[in-house]
N, C-alpha and C positions, 0 to 999 in steps of 0.2 A: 706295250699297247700304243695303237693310231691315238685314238680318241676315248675317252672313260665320259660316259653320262652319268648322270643321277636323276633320279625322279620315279613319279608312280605309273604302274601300267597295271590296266584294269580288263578286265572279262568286257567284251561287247556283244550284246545281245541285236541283232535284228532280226526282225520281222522277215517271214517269209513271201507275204503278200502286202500292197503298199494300200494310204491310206492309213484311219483313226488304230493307234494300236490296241484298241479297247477292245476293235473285231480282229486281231491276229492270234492266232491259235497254235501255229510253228514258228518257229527262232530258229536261228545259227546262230554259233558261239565262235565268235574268235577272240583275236590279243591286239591289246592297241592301248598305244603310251606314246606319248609325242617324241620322249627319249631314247625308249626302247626303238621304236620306228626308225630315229635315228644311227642308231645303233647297230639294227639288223641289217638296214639298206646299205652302210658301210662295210658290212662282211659280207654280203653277196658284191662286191664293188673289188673284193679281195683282201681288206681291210684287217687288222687285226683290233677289236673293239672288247672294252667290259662296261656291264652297266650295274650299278649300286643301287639298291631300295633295301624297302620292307615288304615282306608278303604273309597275307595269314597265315596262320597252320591248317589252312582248308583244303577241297578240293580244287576250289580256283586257284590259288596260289601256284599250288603244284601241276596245273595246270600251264601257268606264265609260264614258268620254272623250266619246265620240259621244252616248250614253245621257244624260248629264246635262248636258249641253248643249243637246242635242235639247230639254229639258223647260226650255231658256230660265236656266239657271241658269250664270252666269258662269264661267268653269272657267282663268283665266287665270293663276291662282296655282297650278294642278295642274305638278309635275315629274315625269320619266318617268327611269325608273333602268333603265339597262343591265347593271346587275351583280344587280339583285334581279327576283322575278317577283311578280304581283298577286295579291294571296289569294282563295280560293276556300275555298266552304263549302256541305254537303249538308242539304237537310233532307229527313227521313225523317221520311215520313206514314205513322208503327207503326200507328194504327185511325186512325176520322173523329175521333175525340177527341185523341189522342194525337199529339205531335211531337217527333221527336229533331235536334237540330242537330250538326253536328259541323264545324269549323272547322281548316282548312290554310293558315295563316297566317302560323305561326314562320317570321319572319328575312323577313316579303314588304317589298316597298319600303315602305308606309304607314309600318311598324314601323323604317326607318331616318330619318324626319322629321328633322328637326332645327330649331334657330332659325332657322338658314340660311335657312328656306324662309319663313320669315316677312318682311312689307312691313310694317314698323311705320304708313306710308300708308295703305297697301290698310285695313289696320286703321280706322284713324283714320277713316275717309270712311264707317263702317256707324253705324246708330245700335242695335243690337245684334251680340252676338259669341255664339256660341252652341255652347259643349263640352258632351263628355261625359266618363262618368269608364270607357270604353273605351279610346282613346287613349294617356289615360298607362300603362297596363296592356300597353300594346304591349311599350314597352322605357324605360328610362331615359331616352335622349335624345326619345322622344317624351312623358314626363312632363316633361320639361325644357323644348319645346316650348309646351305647353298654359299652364306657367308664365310663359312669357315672353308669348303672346299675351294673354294675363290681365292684364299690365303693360301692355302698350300701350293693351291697352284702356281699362284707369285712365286710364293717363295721358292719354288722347286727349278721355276723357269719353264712352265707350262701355257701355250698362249688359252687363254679363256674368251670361249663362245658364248655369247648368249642371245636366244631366240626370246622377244618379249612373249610371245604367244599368248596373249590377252585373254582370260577368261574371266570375263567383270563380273559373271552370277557367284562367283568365289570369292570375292570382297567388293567394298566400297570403291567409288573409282577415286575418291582423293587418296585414300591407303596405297591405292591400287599403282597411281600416276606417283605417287612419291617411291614408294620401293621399286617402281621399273627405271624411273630416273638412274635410281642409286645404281641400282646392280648395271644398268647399262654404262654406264661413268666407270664401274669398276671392271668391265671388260675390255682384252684384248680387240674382240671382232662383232660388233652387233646385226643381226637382221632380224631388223621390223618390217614390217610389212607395213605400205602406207596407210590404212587406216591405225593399227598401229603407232607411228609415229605420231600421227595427229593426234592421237588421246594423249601420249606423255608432252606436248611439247606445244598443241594447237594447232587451228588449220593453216598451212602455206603450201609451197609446191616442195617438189620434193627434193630440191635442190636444197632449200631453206634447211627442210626438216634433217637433211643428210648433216649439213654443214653443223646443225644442232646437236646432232649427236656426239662430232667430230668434237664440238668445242667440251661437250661432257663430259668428255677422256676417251671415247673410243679411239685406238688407232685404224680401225678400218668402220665402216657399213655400206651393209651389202642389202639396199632395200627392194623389197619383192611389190613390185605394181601389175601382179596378176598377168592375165594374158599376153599383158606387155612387155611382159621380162622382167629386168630390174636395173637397178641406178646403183653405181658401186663411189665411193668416196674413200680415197686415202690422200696418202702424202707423193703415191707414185704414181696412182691412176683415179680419174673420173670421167665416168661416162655412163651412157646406157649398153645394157647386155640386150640385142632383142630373145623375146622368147621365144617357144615353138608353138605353131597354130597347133592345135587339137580340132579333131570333127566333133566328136561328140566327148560333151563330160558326162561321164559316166557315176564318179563319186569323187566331188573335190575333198574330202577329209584326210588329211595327211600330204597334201602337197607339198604342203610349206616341210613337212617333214623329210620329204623326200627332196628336195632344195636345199634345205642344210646337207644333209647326205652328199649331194651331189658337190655342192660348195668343196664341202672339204676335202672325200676324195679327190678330185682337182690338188687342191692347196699340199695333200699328202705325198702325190705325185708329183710336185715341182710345176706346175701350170702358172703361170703368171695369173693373174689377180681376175683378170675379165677372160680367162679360157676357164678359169676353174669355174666363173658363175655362170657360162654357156654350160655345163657340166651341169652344173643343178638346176637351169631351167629346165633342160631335157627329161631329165629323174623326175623332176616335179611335173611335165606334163604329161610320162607315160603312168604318174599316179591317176592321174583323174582319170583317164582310160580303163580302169578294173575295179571294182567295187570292192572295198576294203581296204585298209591304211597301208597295208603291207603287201598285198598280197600284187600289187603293181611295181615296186620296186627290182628293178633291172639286176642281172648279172653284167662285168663288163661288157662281153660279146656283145650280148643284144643294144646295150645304150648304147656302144659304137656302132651298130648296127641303124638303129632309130636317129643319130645323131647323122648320118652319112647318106639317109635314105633320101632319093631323088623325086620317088616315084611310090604309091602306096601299091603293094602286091597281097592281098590278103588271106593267098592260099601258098605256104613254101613248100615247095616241089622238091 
């Protein structure tokens, strides 16, 4: 394997029509996990990728199940629980600007992970491992989890990613600021996102904030400042990436996800350190271009494609 994730991907229900969803009457169904996201975006990238969870014994499970498989993504280390159901989550398109998520999660199988489910193997055979700081916000035992896959990965000689990916309605933010601390400290390669980094660390610019992560234990971060690209920090390089302009966003959810994606394919292929994050600014901008976490993530063809383009043509002949 490139890269092995771990974490929960849940059923996303939206609305067919925008506004209050008290008056929406049709849904689409799709699949969306910030891990998995990452995961699929790297096997359409060409990538050889597996990702680890829990899924119920339901129809959504087996849903995921088929879905990220389908996109070529290993799925052999997924377990399906008969006592727990699969989480699900709406998003509500309040105007063309505006999104509300709302998450049905507490107590779904993801949320009972445990080390159990982990191949210290399976592990060992990726040359990246790639968390988020979602995961351990599920429950204890899945902070417990992320800890132990973190260990194998050391020990195996695996570099470990970690995305803090902040969702504060899933714990307290001092629990919250202390366990992203740790796990960022105990990663090879962090990207925060600057608001992000100011929650674990305070407000400064992002020079400060890089350089604070750098002294945590990261040996790289790769910080996402939105439209503007991003700010990379190591020991071989620092500087700014710029980003790609977009015309219109269409649906910013899963960019950051398709930015990790693009990061490491980069890093997979040999790119030096600031081609590999031109690489994931690109992925991340042709996410907000399609409506869905996934469903904007590029084949290589086309990011080379997007990544070279001088001129916009929007009919190909």
């Amino acid at each position: 394997m490139d890269v092995i994730t771990l974490g929960e991907t849940m059923v996303l229900f939206t609305p067919k029509s925008s506004g209050l969803m008290r008056y929406a009457g049709d849904f689409s169904t799709k699949v969306a996990g910030a891990e998995s996201n990452v995961a699929i975006g790297l096997a359409r990238l060409g990538h050889q990728t597996g990702w680890i969870s829990r899924l119920g014994k339901d129809e959504f499970g087996e849903k995921i199940q088929s879905f990220i498989r389908g996109e070529g993504v290993d799925v052999s280390q997924v377990t399906f629980d008969d006592s727990a159901s699969t989480g699900l989550y709406f998003k509500e398109k309040l105007t063309a600007n505006e999104l509300r998520l709302k998450y049905y999660r507490s107590d779904s199988a993801a949320s009972r992970m445990s080390d159990d489910d982990l191949d210290e193997t399976y592990i060992s055979n990726a040359r990246f491992l790639h968390v988020t700081g979602i995961t351990p916000a599920l429950s204890e035992h899945c902070f417990e989890t992320v800890l132990k896959a973190m260990e194998y990965a050391h020990r195996n000689g695996v570099t470990v990613v970690f995305d803090p990916n902040l969702r504060r309605k899933l714990w307290t933010d001092s629990y919250a600021r202390q366990v992203l601390r740790k796990l960022s400290g105990m990663a090879d390669i962090v990207l925060p996102g600057i608001d992000e980094a100011e929650f674990i660390f305070g407000q400064s610019d992002h020079e400060s904030l890089a350089q604070a992560f750098f002294d945590n234990g990261a040996k790289t971060v790769i910080m996402k400042l939105g439209k503007k690209g991003a700010y990379v920090h190591s020991d071989q390089s620092k500087g700014f990436v710029e980003g790609f302009p977009v015309e219109q966003v269409v649906d910013p959810v899963g960019a950051g996800d398709g930015f990790a994606a693009g990061c490491l394919s980069g890093l997979i292929d040999g790119l030096g350190l600031k081609e590999a994050v031109k690489r994931g600014n690109a992925v991340g901008a042709m996410v907000t271009m399609v409506d869905g976490d996934v469903e904007g993530l590029p084949g290589k063809a086309r990011l080379t494609e997007f990544m070279n383009r001088t001129h916009r043509d929007d009919v190909e002949r």
